[in-house]
N, C-alpha and C positions, 0 to 999 in steps of 0.2 A: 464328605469333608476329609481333606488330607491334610497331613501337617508332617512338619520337619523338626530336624532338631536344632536348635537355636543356634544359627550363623552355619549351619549343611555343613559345606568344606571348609572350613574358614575358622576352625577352631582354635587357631594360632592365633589370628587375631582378636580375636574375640578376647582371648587371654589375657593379651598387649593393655585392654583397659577394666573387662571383667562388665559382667552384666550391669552390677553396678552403679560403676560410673557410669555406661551409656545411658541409665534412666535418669543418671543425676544432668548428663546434657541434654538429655530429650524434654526436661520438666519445664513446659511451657511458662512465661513468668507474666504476671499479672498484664492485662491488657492495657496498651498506651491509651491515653488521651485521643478522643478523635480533632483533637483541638485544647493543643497543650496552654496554650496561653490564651484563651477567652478571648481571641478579637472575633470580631464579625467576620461572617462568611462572606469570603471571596467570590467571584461572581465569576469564572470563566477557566477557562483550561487552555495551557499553551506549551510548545515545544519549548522544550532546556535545551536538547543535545540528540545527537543523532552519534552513534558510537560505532565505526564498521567494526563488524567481529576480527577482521585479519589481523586489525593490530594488537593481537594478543598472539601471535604467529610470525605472520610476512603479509605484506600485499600480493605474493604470488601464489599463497596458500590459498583452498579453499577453504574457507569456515564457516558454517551457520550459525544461526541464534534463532533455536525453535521454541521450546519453551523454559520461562525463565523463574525463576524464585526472587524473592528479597530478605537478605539473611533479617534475624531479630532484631538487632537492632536497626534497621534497616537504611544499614550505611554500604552495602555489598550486593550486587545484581550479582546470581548466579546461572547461567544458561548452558543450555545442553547445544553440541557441536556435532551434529553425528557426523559426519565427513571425516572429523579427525577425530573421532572415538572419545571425544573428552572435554571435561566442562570448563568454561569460562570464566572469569571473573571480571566487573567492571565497580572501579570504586566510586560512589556516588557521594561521599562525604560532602561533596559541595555536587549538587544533581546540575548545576548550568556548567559546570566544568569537570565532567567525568575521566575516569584516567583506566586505561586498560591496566589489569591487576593478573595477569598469569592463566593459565590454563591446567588443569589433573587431566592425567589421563585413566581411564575407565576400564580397560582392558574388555571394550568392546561400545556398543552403539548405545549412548545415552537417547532416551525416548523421553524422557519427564525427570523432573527434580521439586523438590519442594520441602521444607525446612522447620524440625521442629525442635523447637529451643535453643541450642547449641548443639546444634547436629543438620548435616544436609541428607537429604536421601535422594539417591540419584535411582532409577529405573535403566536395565541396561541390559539391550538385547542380545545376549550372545550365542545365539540360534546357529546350526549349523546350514541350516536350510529351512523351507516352510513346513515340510512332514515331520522336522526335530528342533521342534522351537525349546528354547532357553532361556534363560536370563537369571540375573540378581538385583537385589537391592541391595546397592554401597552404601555404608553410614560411614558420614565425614565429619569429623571434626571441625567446626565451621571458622574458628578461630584459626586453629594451626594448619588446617588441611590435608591434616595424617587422616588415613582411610583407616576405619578401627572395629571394619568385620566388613561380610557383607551376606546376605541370605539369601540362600535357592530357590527360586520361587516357582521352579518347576516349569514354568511355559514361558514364551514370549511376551513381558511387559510393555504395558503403553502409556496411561497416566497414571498418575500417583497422586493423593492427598493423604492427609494430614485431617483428626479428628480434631475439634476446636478444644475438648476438653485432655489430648496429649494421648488416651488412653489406646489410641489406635492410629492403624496407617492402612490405607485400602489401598491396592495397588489394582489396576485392569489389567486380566493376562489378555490382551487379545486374540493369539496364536493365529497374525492375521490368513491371509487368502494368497496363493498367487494370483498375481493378476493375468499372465499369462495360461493359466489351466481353466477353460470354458470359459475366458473371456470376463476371470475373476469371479463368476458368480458361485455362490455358497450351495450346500456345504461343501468345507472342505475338512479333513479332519488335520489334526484334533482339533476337537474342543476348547476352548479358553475357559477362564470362569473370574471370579472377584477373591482375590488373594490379601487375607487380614494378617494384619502382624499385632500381636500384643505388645504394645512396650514395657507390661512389666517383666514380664516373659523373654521377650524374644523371640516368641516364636513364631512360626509362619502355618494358618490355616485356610483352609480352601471353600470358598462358597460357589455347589455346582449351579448352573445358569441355561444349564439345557432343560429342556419341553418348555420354555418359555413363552415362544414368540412364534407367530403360525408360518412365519418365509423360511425358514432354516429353525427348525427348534433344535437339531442337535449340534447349530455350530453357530451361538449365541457371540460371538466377535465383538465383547463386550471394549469399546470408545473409550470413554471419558468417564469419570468419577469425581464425586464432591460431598463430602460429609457436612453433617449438621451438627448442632448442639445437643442432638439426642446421640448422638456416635449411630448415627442414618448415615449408609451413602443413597447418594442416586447414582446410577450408573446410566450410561448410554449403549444403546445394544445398536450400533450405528447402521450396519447393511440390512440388520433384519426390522429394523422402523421401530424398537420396542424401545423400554426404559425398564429397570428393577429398581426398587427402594429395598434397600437389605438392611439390617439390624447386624451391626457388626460386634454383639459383646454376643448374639447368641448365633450367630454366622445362620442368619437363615433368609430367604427373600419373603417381605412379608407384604408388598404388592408389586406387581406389575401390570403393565397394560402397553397397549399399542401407542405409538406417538402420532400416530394419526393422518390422513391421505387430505389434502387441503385446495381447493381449485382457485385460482390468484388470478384475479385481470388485469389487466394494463401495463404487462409486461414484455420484454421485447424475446421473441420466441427464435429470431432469425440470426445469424450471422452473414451479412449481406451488407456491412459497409454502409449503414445507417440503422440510430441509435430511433426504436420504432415500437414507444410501450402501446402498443393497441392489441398485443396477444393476451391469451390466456391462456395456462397451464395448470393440469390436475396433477397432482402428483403428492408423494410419503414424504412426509418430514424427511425423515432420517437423521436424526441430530448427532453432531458430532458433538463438540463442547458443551456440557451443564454446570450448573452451579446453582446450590442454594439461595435463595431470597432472605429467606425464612425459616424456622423447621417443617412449615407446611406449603408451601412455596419453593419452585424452582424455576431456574430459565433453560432454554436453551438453543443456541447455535446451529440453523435445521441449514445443513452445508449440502447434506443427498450424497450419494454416491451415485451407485452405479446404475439406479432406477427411481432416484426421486432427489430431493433437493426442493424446498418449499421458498428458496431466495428471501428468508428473515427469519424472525427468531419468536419464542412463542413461551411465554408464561403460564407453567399447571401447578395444579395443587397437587396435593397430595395422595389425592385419588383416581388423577389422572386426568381432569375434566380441564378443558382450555380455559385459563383465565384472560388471556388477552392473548391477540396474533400480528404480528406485525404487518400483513398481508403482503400489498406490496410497495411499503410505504418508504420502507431502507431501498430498494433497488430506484425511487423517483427522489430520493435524496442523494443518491449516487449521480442520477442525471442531472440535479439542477448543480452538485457542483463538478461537473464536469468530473467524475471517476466512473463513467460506468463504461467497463468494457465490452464492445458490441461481440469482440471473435470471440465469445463464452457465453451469447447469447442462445443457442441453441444446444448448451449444455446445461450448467448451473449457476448465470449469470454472476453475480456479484460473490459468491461461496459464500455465506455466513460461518465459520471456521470453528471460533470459540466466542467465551464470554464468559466474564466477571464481575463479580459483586463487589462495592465497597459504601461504607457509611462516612462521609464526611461533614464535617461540623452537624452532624445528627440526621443528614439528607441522603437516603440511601439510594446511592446510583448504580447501572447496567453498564457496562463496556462489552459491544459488541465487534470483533475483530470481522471486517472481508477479505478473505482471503486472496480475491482477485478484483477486488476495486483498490486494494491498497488505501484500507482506511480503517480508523474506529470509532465507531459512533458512540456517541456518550446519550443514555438517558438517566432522568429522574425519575424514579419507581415509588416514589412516597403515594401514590396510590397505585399497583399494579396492577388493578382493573382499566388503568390509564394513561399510560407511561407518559410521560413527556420527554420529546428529544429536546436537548441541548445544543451540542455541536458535534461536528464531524472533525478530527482529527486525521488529518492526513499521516501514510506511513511510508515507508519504503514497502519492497517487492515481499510479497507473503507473508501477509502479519500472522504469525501460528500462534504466540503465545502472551498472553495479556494477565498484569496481574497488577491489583490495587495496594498501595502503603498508605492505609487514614493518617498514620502518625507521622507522615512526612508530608502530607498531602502531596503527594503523588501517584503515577500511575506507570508501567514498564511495559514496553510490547517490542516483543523481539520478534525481525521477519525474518525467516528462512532461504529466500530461493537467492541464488549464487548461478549470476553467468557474468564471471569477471570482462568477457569479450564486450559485453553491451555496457559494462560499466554500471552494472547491477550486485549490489554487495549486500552479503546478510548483516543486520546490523539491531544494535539495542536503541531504544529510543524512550527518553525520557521525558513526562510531561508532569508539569504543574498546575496547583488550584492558585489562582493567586488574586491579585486586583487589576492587572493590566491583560487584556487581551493580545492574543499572540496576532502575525499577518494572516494568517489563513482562516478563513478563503476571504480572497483579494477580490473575486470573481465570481456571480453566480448569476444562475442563468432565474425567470421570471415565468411563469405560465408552462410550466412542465418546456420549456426548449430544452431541445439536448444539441450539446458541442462539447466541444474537442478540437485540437488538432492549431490550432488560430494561428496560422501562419503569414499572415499579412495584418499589418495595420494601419488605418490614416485615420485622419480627420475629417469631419464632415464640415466641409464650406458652410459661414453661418450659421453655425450652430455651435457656440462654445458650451463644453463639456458632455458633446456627442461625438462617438469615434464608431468606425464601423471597420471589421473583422472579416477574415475571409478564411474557408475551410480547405484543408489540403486533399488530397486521395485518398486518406485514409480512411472517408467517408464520401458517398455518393448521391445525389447531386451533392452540386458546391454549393455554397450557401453562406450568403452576407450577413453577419447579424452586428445590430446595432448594439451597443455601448452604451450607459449613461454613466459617467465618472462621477455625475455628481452626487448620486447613490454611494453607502457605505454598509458593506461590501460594494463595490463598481458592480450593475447587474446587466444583463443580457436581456432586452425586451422585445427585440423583435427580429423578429429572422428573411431571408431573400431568398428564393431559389436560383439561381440562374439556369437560363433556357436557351435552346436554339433552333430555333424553327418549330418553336411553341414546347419542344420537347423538353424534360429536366437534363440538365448534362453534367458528367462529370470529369471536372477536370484537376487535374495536380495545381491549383494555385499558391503560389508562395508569396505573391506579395498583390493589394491593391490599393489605388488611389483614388477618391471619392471626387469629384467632378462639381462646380458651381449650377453644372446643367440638374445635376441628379444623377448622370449617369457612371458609369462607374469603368477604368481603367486595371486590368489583371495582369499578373506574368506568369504564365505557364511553364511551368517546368515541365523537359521532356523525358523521352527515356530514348530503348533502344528502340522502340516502336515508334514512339508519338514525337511530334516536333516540339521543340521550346518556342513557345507563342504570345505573341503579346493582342491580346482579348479586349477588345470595347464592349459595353454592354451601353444601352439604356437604365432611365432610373427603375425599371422595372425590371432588372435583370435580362433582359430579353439580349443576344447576341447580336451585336451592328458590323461586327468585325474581325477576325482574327490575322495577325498580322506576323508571318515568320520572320525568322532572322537571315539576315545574308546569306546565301549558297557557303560563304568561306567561311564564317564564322558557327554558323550550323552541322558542320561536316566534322568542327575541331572542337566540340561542346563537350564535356563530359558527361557523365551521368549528372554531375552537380549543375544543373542549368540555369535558368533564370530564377532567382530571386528575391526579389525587390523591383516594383516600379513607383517613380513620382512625376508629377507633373509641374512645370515651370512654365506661365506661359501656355505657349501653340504648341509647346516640347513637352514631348514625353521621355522619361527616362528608367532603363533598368540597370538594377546589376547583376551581373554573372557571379556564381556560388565559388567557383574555380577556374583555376587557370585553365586556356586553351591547351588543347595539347601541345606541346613545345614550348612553353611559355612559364615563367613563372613568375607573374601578376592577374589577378583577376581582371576582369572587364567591366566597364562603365561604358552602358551605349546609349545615344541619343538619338529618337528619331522624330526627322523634322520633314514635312513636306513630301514624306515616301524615302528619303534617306536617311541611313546610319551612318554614323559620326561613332569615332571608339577613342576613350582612354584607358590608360591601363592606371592599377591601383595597385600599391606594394602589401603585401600581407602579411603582420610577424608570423615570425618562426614559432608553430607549434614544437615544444617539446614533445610531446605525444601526439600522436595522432595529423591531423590536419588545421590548416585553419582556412576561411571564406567568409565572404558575407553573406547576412543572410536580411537585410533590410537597408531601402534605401528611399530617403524622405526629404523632399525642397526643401531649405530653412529659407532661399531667396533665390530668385533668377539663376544667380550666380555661383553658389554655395548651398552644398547637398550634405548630409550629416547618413553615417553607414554605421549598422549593427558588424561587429566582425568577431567571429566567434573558432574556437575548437570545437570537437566533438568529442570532447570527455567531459566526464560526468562527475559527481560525489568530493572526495579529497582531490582529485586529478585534474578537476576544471582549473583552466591556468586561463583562459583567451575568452573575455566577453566585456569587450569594451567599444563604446560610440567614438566614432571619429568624424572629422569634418572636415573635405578639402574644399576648395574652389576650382572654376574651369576656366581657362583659357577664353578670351573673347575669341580666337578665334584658334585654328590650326590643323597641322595636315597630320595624316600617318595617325601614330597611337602613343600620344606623350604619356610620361609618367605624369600624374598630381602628386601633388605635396598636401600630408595627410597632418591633422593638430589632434591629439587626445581632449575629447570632450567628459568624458566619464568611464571611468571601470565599473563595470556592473558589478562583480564579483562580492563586493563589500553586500549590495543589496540584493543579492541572492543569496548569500551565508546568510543573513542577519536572523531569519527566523527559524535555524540551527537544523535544518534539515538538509534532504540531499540535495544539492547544488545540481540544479537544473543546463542541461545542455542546451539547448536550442531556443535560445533567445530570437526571434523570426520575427517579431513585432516593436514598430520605431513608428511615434504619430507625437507631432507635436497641434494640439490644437489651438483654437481661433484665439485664445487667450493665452499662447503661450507657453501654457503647460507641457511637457513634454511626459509620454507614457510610453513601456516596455509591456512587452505578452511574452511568454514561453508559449512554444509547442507542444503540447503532454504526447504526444505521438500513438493517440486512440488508446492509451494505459496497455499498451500494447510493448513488451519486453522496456517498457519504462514506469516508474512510479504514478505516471498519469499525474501527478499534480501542476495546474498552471498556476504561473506566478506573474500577477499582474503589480506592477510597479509604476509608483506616482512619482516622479523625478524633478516635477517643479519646473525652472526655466533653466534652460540648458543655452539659448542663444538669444 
């Protein structure tokens, strides 16, 4: 055990308020109410706000939001920024209308933060390299936001808690690995270990963590940390598969054990462009994020690294024995709603990340963050020999950091990953317990189907409140799945291959039309390789046709090529995504009897980006109704509105149409305060009328994967 002396370099500030007063902020104040006014327990969880981190900077700035605190009185989200060295604020005084509140800077890489009493404590890596890891622990003044010391904590910090009963702070030195030297794998030196601070004190002591674990006992790479009511942490030893319970008033480890090697079936093993749970995988927990249940009870978030990753999360006691395992029940809840990303299927599938405990109106529930489904799943743990799921909570791009407020009833999870080029922003997101159920999920699929991608939509002749769906490249074969809207959630019940010459085939479809015969009408988008095609199928998906476009309008196609067909009639019709080249109208083509007939459509002016359609549906003979959208995402989405022109009885050449606004999408895409979905691809009015919208999730692939399926009512 090593120890420093109270605030290391930093004895000036330490001065500024005196040992003191930082105990007098640190003294935790009696526990809120988990339900300050006696009403009955609310019954569901829903999105308030979705907050990008930028706007506590620039929209041109990078900023993340990894992991987040909520000050005491939990009117204030605090989040770490590591891109810009420095923590965030967001005011939640009213959580459905949050406001960005400033940013501190850290004088180096905030890693964790977490708040006790009237003080923040931030974790902040100031390493010069991986052979000379550094850091300190900032105490903030939570109120004013004066820094007023901060301690040496000797290695490279990663999470940070907070003892419930105030008397301690456990901080994880990681001292992680490069990941470059053998390919990441351990040891590497130094050593990390579990770094205590007394708060009566001030001081900072060392709990060593080596000969623990049989993969690397001398470079224990201690994860994640979470104290009990006993002043226990648990710790996560994450590369080496192990866990330590330490006694932090006598800084000693008084169990450990292995987290255990676990074989899961019915998982998809492949990256191959179909979502395919029939594998099975053995492999090490390796938990990243834990947390307390209980004082003999813990969870935790089994994400793997570099040689295991179990794709769920796993409840032990005290002594280390499994009390419940998620198997692989979180990654088939990712498939039925449509969040499971196939290109991570041959890694660590869905990531299980972190996870948090909270007790609300006396109901103590589990938030499990995935890191690469971009979700969090909510259970009920009032028996955790049994968990119950709840809901799934959709997130933006890399949920790292999850944290519960009973006293507000709320919950915070901040996502990390920042590629402003895709229109992907790190951002805080706010959820409530309330009485009203949020929109998600609009959509779920029935009988383990897995989809994604639903880039076409119609209605099924005959069958009012049956719509059938069509999948795009991002999965292989194509595959029709049927809709039932009169389901709440709308669910996905049955699925179609399409074939050709008995074979499964995949093609890029962007739009289909459902046929009185049974059979079924496609439009193929091309690329530089393949043609843009317009595809008949029989009712059994079977191939009757494939049909190219004119030499001259084929040769002027962009990459944006067909998307949307409908049929009127003996006519079939598509539209084109974008202008031909030299052109600046999209295309409407009609083909009748072996001939194409073209008008041109006018498209507004994207401010940013582009615009095109991306859906096109008969409302009569005569009059066609078009999805017309941008390709921007979150705050930026400006362009996702239906229109509706009529045709010409007859004509030559390639007239413009005269286009009416039917509805802005925009209003019903914001409404359930999330990111604002790009690619509206799906427009079906069915037999009764009703008019329905699909998003694209684009395989949860460099996009949040959420689809938003939307009930519009009667539109014409």
């Amino acid at each position: 055990m090593r120890s420093t002396t109270p605030f290391g370099r930093t004895r000036k500030a330490v001065s500024l308020v005196g040992i003191a007063a930082l105990a007098a902020l640190a003294t935790p104040p009696t526990t809120a109410a988990a339900h300050p006014h006696g009403q009955s327990a609310p019954q569901s969880w829903r999105r308030l706000a979705t907050v990008p981190a930028y706007l506590n900077s620039g929209v041109d700035d990078t900023a993340a939001a990894e992991i987040s605190t909520v000050t005491e009185d939990g009117r204030t989200v605090v989040y770490t920024d590591s891109p810009g060295g420095r923590l965030g604020f967001v005011d939640i005084g009213d959580p459905a209308r949050p406001r960005p509140a400033g940013t501190l800077a850290m004088g180096g890489e905030p890693t964790s933060v977490a708040h006790l009493g009237g003080l923040l404590l931030a974790a902040v890596n100031t390493s010069a390299g991986f052979t000379d890891p550094s850091g300190k622990l900032v105490v903030i003044d939570a109120r004013t936001r004066a820094i007023r010391g901060s301690l040496d904590l000797g290695g490279q910090p990663d999470s940070v808690a907070v003892a419930p009963s105030g008397r301690y702070i456990a901080v994880a030195i990681e001292n992680e690995r490069d990941e470059d030297v053998d390919d990441g794998a351990i040891p590497q030196a130094p050593a990390g270990d579990l770094a205590v601070v007394d708060t009566r004190t001030w001081t900072v002591g060392h709990v060593d963590l080596t000969g623990l674990a049989e993969v690397a006992p001398g470079d224990p790479e201690p994860e994640y940390v979470s104290v009990n009511s006993r002043d226990e942490a648990i710790v996560s030893l994450q590369e080496n598969n192990h866990l330590a319970i330490v006694s932090l008033a006598k800084r000693t480890v008084i169990r450990h054990f292995s987290a255990g090697t676990v074989t899961v079936p019915g998982v998809d093993t492949q990256d191959d462009d179909r979502i395919s749970p029939t594998g099975t995988i053995t492999a090490k927990r390796e938990p990243d994020g834990v947390t307390w249940l209980t004082d003999d009870l813990f969870a935790t978030a089994n994400e793997g690294d570099y040689q295991g990753g179990s794709r769920g999360w796993t409840i032990f006691d005290r002594g280390g024995r499994v009390v419940w395992d998620a198997g692989n029940s979180l990654e088939h809840l990712a498939i039925a709603h449509g969040l499971y990303p196939d290109k991570r299927s041959d890694a660590k599938g869905i990531e299980p990340e972190n996870v948090a405990f909270g007790r609300f109106h006396g109901v103590p529930h589990v938030f499990v963050n995935a890191e690469r489904g971009n979700f969090t799943a909510v259970y009920d743990v009032s028996r955790p020999w049994a968990p119950r799921f709840r809901q799934l909570l959709p997130t933006t791009n890399g949920p790292e950091g999850v944290v519960a407020v009973p006293s507000r009833n709320l919950i915070v999870v901040s996502s990390e990953e920042e590629i402003p080029d895709e229109g992907i922003r790190g951002t805080v997101q706010i959820y409530g317990l309330g009485d009203s159920a949020g929109a998600f999920p609009s959509l779920v699929s029935r009988g383990d189907i897995a989809w994604g991608t639903l880039s076409g939509l119609s209605a099924v002749p005959g069958h009012t409140g049956r719509l059938v769906a069509v999948t795009d490249s991002a999965y292989s074969p194509t595959r029709l799945l049927t809709i039932d809207t009169a389901a709440r959630p709308a669910a996905i019940t049955a699925e179609l291959t399409v074939t050709r010459n008995g074979t499964p085939v995949g093609y890029d479809a962007e739009g289909v039309a459902a046929l009185p015969s049974g059979g079924y009408w496609l439009a193929v988008e091309g690329s530089a390789t393949k043609p843009n095609l317009l595809v008949r199928t029989d009712a059994r998906g079977a191939v009757q046709q494939e049909i190219p476009l004119p030499a001259d309008v084929a040769s002027a196609v962009t990459s944006n090529g067909l998307e949307g067909v409908a049929v009127a009639g003996s006519d079939v019709w598509v539209a084109v995504q974008r202008p031909l080249r030299g052109e600046d109208t999209a295309r409407i083509g009609r083909y009748r009897d072996g001939t194409w007939s073209w008008l041109a459509y006018p498209l507004d002016t994207a401010k940013t980006g582009w615009t095109g359609l991306s859906e096109l549906v008969a409302v009569d003979r005569d009059t066609f109704a078009v999805v017309e959208r941008d390709n921007q995402r979150g705050p930026a989405a400006a362009i996702k509105k239906i229109y509706r022109f009529d045709v010409p009885k007859t004509w030559t050449g390639v007239p413009v149409v005269g286009k009416r606004l039917v509805r802005d999408l925009l209003p019903a895409l914001r409404a359930d305060r999330g990111w604002v979905q790009d690619k509206v691809e799906g427009l079906a009015v069915a037999a009764d009328g009703q008019a329905y919208a699909v998003t694209d999730n684009d395989a949860v692939d460099d996009a949040t994967g959420e689809t938003v399926f939307l009930r519009l009512g009667r539109l014409f």
